[in-house]
C-alpha positions in Angstrom: 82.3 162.0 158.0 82.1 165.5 158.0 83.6 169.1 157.4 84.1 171.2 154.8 87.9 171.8 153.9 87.6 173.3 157.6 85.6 176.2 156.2 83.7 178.1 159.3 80.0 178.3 158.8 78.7 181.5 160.3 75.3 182.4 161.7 73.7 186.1 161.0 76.0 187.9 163.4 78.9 186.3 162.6 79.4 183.8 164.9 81.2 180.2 164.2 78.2 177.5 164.4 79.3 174.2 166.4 79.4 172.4 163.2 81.4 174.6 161.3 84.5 173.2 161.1 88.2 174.5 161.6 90.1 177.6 159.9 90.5 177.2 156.4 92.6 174.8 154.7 91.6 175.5 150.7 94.5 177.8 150.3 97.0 178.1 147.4 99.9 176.3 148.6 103.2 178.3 148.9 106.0 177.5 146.0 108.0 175.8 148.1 104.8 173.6 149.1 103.4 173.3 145.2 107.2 172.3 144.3 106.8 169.7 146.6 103.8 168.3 145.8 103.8 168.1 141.9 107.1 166.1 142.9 105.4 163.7 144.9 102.8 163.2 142.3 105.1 162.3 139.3 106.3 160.1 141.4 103.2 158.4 141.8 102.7 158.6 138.5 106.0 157.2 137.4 107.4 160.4 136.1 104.8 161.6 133.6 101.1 162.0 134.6 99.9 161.5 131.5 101.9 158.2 130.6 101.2 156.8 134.5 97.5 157.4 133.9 96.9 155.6 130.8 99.0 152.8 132.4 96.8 152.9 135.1 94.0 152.6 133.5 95.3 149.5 131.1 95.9 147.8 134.5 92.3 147.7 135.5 91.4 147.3 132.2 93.4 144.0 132.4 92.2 143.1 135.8 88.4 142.5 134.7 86.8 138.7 134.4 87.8 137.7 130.8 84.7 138.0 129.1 84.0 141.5 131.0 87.0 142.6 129.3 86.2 141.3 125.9 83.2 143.0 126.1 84.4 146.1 127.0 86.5 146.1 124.4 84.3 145.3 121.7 82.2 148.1 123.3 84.8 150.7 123.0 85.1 149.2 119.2 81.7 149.4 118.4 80.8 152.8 120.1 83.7 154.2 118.4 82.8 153.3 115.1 79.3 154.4 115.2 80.8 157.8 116.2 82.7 158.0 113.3 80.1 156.9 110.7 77.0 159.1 112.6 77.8 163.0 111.0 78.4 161.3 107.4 76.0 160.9 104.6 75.3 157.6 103.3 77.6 158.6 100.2 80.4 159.4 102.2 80.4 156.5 104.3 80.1 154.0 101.2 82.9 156.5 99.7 85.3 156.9 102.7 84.6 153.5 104.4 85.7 150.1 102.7 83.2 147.8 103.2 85.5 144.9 105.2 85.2 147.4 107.7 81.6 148.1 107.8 81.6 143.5 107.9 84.2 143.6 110.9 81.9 146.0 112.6 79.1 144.1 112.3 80.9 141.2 113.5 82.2 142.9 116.5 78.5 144.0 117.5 77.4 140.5 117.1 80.0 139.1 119.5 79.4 141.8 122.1 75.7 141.5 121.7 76.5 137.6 123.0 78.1 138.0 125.7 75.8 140.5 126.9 73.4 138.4 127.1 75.0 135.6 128.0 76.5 137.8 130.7 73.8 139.4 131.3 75.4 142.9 130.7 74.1 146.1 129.7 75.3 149.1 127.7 75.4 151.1 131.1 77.7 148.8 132.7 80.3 148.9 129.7 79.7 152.5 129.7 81.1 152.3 133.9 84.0 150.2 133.1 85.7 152.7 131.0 84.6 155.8 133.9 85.4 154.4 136.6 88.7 153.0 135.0 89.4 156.1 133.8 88.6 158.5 137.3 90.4 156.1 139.4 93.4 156.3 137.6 93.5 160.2 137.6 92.0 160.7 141.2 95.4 161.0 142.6 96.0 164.0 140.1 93.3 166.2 140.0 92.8 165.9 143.6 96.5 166.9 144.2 96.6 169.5 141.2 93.3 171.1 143.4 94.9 171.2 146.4 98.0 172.8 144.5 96.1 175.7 143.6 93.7 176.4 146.7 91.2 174.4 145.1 90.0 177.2 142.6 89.6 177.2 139.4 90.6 180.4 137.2 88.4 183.2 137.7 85.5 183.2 135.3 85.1 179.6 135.7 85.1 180.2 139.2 81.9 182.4 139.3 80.1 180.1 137.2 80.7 177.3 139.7 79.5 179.7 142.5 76.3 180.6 140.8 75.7 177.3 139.9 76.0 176.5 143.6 74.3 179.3 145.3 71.0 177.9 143.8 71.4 174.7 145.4 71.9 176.2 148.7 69.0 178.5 148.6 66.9 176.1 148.6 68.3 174.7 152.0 66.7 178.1 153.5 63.0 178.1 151.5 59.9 176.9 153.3 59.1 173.3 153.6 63.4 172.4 153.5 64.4 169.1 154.5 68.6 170.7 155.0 70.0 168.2 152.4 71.6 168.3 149.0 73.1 165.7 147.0 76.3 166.3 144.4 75.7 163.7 141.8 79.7 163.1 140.3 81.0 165.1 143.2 84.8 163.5 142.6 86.7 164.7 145.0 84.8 166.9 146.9 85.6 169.9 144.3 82.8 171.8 145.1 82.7 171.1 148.1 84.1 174.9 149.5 81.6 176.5 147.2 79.0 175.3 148.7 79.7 176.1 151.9 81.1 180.0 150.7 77.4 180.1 149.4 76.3 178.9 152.8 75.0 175.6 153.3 76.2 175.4 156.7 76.3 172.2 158.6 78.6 169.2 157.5 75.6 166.5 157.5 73.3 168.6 155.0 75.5 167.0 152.0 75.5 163.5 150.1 78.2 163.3 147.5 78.1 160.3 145.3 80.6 159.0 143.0 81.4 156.2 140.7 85.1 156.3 141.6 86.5 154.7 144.8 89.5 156.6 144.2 87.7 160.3 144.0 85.9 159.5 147.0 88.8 158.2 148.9 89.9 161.7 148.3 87.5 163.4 148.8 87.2 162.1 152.4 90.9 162.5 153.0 90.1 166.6 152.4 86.5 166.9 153.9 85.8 164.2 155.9 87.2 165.3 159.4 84.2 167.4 161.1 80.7 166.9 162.4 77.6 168.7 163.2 78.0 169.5 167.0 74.7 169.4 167.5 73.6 165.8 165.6 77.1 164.4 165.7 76.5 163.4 161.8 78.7 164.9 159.0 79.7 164.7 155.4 78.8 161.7 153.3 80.3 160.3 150.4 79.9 157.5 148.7 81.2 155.7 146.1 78.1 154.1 144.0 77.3 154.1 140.7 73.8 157.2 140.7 71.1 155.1 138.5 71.5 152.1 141.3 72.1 153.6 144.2 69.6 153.5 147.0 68.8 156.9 148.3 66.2 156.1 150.9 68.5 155.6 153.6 69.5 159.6 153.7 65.3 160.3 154.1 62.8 160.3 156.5 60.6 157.7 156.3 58.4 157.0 153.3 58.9 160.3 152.2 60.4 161.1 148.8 61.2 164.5 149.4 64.9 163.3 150.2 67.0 166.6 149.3 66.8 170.2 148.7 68.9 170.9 145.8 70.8 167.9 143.5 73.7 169.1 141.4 75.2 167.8 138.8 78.2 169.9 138.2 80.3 168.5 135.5 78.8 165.2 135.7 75.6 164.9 133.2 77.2 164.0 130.4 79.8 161.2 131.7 76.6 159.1 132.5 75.4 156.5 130.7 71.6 157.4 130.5 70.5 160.7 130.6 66.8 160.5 130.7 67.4 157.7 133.8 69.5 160.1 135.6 67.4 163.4 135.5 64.3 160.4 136.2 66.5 159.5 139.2 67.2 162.9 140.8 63.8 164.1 140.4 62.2 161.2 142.1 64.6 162.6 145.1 63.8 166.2 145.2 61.5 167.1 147.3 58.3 168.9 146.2 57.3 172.2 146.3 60.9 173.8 145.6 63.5 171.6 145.3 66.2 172.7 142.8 67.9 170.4 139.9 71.0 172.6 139.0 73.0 171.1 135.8 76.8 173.2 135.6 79.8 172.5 133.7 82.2 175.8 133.7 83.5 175.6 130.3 80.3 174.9 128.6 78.6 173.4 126.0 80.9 173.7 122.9 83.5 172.2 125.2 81.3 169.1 125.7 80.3 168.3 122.5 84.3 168.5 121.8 84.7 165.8 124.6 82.0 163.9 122.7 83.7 163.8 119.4 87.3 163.5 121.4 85.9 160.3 123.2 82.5 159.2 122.3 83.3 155.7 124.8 83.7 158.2 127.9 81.1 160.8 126.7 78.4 159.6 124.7 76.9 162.9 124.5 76.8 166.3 124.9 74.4 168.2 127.3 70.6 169.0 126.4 69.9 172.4 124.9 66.8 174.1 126.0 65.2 173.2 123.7 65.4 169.5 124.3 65.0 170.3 127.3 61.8 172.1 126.9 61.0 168.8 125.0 62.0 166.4 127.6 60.1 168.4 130.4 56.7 167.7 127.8 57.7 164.2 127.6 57.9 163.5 131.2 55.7 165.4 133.0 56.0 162.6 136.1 59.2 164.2 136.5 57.3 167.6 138.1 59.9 169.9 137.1 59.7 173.4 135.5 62.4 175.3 133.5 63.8 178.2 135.9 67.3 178.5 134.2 67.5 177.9 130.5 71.4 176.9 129.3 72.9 178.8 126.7 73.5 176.9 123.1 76.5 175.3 121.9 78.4 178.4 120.1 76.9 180.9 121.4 78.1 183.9 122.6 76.3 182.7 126.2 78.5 179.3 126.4 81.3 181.2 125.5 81.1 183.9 128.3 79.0 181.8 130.7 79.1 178.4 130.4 76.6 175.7 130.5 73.9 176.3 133.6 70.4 175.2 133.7 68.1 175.5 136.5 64.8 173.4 137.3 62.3 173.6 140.1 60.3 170.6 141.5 56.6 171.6 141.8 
């Protein structure tokens, strides 16, 4: 694999690196082009985007082993229910909720906590079915609507993604830098360009991991064409689910100090654990400056509204710094400080600069 959307890396002077790539192909496509395209897609999608991607979902939804969907259903159920009854008093919920549905609840749990155990399934995995249902249906989409518009988002989001990156690739350059980072959720490559504008510069200092088959199958379609000239190694992604996947084999040796920078850049909160997945990425950060960057453009407000939108596909929103402050006392095997506190839900910070917080490995 290999290249970055054909982006050039440059050295000091200026100078294309072997490993660079080709000229730039993350331009806004011309009208004509766009028309095109957007064409092509609802075609793919059956004439509405929207319609052909719940469809597709409901298709891989009804391609699971029978008791795999039965359980994902009663988990959707379940999960969706507890949403609604958390925010209310216990007065409102015997007042608002008739009790045959409080019973049918607890049946529903009941049956799904069988077959999980006679399955031998967890929450986590339930939690996968409905993500990667839901990303490989709308891969196809968002990685065509990207390429429609250059792959940029507007402006202001824009920056925030750049900032968010620009961290991660400094510590490529600091003292005691292995040259490797790894975009946790990385879809289909959609940061991809802003890393390299912020200067990571060789194709085989990036690891991008995804649940989705689908996203990475894009992604490689769009960055997976150029190689370091001087290793011969480039771009890897991979389709795995994070909290399983074996990272070892991007290291050297027995050496945990595996990347430079992990980034989870719109990602955190579609995962089923939060704790295991800041656990996970910190056990492969390397010491003594490694960078755990957490971004998502739009913020936190605009989590927590994807949370109350679709508690199955968001369980949560993102932690505050204060619970992150907490967390960090918590788990102090974790070894990482606080550099970049996020902004809280509301505030006039998530409203003008998103959701960013910044940790360092010691």
């Amino acid at each position: 694999f290999g290249g970055f959307g054909g982006v050039s890396s440059k050295d000091k002077k200026g100078k294309k690196k072997k490993g660079g790539g080709q000229s730039s192909t993350n331009k806004k496509m011309t009208p004509q082009n766009a028309k095109k395209a957007k064409q092509q897609l609802l075609e793919r999608y059956g004439g509405d985007l929207n319609i052909g991607t719940q469809e597709r979902i409901e298709k891989h939804l009804n391609s699971l082993e029978p008791h795999l969907k039965e359980a994902a259903e009663l988990y959707k159920t379940t999960t969706q229910f507890d949403a609604l009854i958390a925010p209310m008093t216990p007065a409102d919920r015997n007042r608002l909720i008739p009790p045959v549905q409080f019973e049918m609840a607890a049946s529903d749990n009941a049956k799904l906590q069988t077959l999980m155990e006679e399955y031998k399934l967890t929450e986590i995995d339930l939690h996968n079915v409905f993500q990667q249902a839901t990303w490989d249906a709308s891969a196809d989409a968002k990685a065509t609507q990207a390429d429609i518009v250059g792959g940029q988002m507007k402006p202001e989001l824009q920056q925030r993604i750049d900032k968010a990156c620009s961290f991660v690739v400094d510590a490529t350059k600091t003292e005691g830098a292995v040259g490797k980072i790894l975009d946790v959720g990385c879809g289909h490559g959609s940061i991809v360009k802003s890393l390299v504008d912020a200067g990571l510069e060789e194709p085989d200092m990036y690891v991008g991991l995804d649940l989705s088959s689908e996203m990475i199958k894009n992604a490689v379609d769009r960055y997976g064409s150029a190689r370091n000239g001087r290793t011969g190694k480039g771009r890897v992604f991979v389709a795995d689910d994070f909290l399983a996947h074996d990272f070892s084999v991007y290291g050297n040796g027995d050496s945990n100090d595996i990347f430079d920078g992990v980034i989870f850049c719109s990602a955190l909160h579609d995962l089923p654990d939060m704790i295991g997945s800041i656990t996970k990425a910190a056990s492969v950060l390397r010491s003594s400056g490694g960078k755990l960057v957490v971004v998502h453009a739009q913020g936190a407000q605009h989590v927590l509204g994807q949370n109350q939108a679709n508690p199955v596909m968001v369980s949560r929103g993102l932690p505050t710094a204060k619970e992150w402050s907490e967390m960090l006392a918590e788990h102090p095997e974790w070894g990482l400080t606080l550099e970049h506190e996020p902004a809280d839900p509301r505030s006039d910070g998530d409203l003008k600069c998103g959701y960013l917080t910044v940790l360092s490995k010691i």
